[in-house]
Structures are given as structure tokens and as C-alpha cells.
C-alpha positions as CSV (number, residue, x, y, z in Angstrom):
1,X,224.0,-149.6,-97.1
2,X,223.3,-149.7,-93.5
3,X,219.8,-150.8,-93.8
4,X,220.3,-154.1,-95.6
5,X,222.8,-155.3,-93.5
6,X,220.2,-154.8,-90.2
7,X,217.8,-156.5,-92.0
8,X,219.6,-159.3,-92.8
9,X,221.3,-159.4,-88.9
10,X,217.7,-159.4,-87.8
11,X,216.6,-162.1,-89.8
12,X,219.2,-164.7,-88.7
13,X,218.4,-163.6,-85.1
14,X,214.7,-164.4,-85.6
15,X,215.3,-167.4,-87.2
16,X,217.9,-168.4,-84.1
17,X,214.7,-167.6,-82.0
18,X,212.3,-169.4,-83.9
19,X,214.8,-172.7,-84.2
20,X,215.5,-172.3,-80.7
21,X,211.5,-172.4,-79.4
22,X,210.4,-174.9,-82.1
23,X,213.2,-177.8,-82.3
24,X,212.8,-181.2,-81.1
25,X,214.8,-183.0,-79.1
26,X,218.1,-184.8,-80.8
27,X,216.6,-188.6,-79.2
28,X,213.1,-189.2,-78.0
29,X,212.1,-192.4,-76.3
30,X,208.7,-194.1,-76.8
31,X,207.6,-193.5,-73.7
32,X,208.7,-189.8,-73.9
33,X,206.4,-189.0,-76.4
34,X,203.6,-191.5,-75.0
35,X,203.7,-188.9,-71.9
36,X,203.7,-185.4,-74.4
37,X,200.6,-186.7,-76.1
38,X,198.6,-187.9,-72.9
39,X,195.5,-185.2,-72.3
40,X,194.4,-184.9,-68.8
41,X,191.8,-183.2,-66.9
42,X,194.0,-182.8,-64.1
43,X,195.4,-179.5,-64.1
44,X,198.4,-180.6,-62.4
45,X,199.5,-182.7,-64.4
46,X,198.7,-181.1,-67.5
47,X,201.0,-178.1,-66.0
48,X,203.8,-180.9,-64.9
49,X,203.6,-182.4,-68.4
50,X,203.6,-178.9,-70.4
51,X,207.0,-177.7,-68.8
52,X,208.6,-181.2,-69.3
53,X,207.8,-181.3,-73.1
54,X,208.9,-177.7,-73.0
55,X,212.2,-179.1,-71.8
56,X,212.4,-181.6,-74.5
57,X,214.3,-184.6,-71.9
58,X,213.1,-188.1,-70.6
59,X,210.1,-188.3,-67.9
60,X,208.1,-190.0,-66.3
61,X,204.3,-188.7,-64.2
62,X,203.0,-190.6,-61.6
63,X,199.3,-189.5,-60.4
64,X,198.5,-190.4,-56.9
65,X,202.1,-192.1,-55.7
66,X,202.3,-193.8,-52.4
67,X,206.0,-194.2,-50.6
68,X,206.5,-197.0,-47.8
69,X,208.8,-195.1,-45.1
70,X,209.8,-196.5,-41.8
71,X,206.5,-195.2,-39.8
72,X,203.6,-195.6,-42.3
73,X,203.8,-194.4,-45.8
74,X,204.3,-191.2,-47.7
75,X,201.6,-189.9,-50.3
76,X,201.9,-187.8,-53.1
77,X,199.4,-186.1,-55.9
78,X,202.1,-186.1,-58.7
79,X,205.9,-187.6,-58.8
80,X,207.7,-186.6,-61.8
81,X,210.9,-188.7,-62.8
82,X,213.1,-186.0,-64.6
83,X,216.5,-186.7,-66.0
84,X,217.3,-183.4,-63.8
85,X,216.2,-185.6,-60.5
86,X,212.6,-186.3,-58.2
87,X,210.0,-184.0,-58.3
88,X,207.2,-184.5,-55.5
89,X,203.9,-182.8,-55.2
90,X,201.8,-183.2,-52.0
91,X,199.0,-181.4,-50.7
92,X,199.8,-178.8,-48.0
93,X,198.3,-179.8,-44.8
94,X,198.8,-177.8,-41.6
95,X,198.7,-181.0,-39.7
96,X,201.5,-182.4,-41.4
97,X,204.8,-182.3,-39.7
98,X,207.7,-181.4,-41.6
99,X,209.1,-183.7,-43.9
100,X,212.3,-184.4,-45.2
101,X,211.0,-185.7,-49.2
102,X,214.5,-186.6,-50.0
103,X,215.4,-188.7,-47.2
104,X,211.9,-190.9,-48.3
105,X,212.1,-190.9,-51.9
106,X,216.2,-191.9,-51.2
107,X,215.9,-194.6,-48.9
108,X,213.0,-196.1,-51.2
109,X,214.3,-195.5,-54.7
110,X,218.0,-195.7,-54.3
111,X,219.4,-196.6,-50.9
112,X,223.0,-196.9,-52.3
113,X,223.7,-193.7,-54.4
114,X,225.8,-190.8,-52.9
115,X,223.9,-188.4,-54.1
116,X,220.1,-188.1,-54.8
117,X,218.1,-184.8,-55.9
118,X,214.7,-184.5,-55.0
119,X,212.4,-181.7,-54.5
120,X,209.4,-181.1,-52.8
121,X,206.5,-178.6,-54.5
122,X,203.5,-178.7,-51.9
123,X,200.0,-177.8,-53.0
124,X,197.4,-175.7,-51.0
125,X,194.5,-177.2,-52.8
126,X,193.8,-180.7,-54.3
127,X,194.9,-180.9,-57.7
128,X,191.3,-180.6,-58.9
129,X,190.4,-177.2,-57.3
130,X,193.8,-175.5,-57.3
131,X,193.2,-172.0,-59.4
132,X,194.7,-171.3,-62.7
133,X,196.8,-168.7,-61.0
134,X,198.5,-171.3,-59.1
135,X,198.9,-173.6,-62.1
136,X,200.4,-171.1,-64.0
137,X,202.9,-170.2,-61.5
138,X,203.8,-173.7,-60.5
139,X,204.5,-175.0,-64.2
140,X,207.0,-171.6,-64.7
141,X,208.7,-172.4,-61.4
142,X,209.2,-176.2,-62.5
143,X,210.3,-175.0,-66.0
144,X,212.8,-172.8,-64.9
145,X,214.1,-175.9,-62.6
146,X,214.2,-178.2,-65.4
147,X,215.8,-176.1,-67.3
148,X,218.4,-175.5,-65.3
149,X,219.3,-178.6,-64.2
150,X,221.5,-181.1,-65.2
151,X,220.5,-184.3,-66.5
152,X,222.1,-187.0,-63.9
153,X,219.6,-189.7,-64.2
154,X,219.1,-191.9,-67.5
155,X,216.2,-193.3,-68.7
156,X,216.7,-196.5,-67.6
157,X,217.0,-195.7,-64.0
158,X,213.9,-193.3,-64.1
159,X,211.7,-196.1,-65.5
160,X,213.2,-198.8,-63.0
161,X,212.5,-196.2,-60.1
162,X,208.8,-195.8,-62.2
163,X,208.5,-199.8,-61.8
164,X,209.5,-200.0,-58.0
165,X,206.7,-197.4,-57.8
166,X,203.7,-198.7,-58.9
């Protein structure tokens, strides 16, 4: 008698597993799923992109951003517009001073708000001869965030902020 009833028990919890790994997302946006099907030889992007579509909310990728600051401007290999907030990836460079990425991306993107999450990710390598390894362990790191996160940005202000950028 036992044994049917753990059957069926495990049953509904791998088909609460499978539902769980293979549902879409209740709304998708054009552009959300223009960004899921883009293929691109650029590792980090392809990583970046992967963990968003694992994450199933709205994006945006921008390769090769550039930031006007007070004292020159602020470059980046890969900005990601997340419903969860600003996600900047730079190159690591010992010459650089120490930045403050929020403080940029704020006064540039939102000058007004009270609150503004950004995060910085730097990047030993350029994105075209950073290692598998470091792909690997980047995309989990940025999955776990997004997954975590809440969303406090819409749509509409990620692709007004996308606008301002380019």
C-alpha cells in the first residue's frame, strides 16, 4: 500500500521540478525575446544573456557602453538593464583608480530617484579571451543575483535608460 502512494508523491514532485525549470514567463515583451534569441560570439554576453533568460524578466545588453561623468567618461564591456537594477562589466585594470559605478551610472541615468541599484562585475581579461572557467562562474554569480532580486525597475524605464545610452 505503501509503495503506490511514494510513487505517486514522487511523481507530482518531479513534475513540480520539471514545471518549475521549463515555464515561461507569465508576459514577455518583444524586445525580451529579440534579446533571448540573439547568438553571439562574445562569451560575455552570451553568459550575461543565458542567466537573464534563465530568470525569465525584462532586459536589456549593451556591448561596449560609454558613460559621460564629470572628468572624462566611464567605459564598460557589457551593461545589462535588469528589472532587478544596473549591472556593469568593465575590464580590470591595475591603473584604474577605484570607482564608485553607482554614483556614474546615477547621476547619468536617473539624477532624481532616491534610490538606484547598480552593481559592478570587473573582468581580468577582455571579453574575448576571458577563459571558460571565468564565464562559467560569472554567469552563476549573476544568476543567483537576478534571482534574488526584486524587480524595481519597469520596462519602460530600462529601455528609456537603453535610449539615453546609445
Amino acid at each position: 500500500m505503501m509503495a503506490p502512494l511514494f510513487l505517486i508523491a514522487l511523481l507530482v514532485f518531479l513534475c513540480s521540478v520539471l514545471w518549475r525549470m521549463f515555464r515561461r514567463p507569465q508576459k514577455e515583451t518583444s524586445v525580451q525575446v529579440f534579446t533571448q534569441k540573439v547568438v553571439s560570439q562574445n562569451p560575455l554576453e552570451r553568459a550575461v544573456s543565458e542567466a537573464c533568460s534563465v530568470d525569465g524578466r525584462y532586459y536589456r545588453i549593451l556591448l561596449n557602453a560609454v558613460i559621460p561623468k564629470e572628468r572624462g567618461l566611464e567605459r564598460f564591456e557589457l551593461l545589462l538593464l535588469h528589472e532587478t537594477g544596473v549591472y556593469a562589466f568593465a575590464r580590470r585594470s591595475l591603473l584604474k583608480k577605484q570607482r564608485n559605478v553607482t554614483e556614474v551610472l546615477q547621476k547619468f541615468l536617473d539624477p532624481d530617484a532616491s534610490e538606484f541599484l547598480a552593481f559592478d562585475f570587473l573582468v581580468s581579461k577582455t571579453s574575448s579571451t576571458i577563459s571558460p572557467k571565468e564565464i562559467l562562474e560569472l554567469g552563476g554569480e549573476l544568476e543567483q543575483m537576478l534571482q534574488m532580486g526584486k524587480s524595481v525597475y519597469t520596462a519602460e524605464k530600462l529601455e528609456t535608460w537603453a535610449e539615453k545610452i546609445k
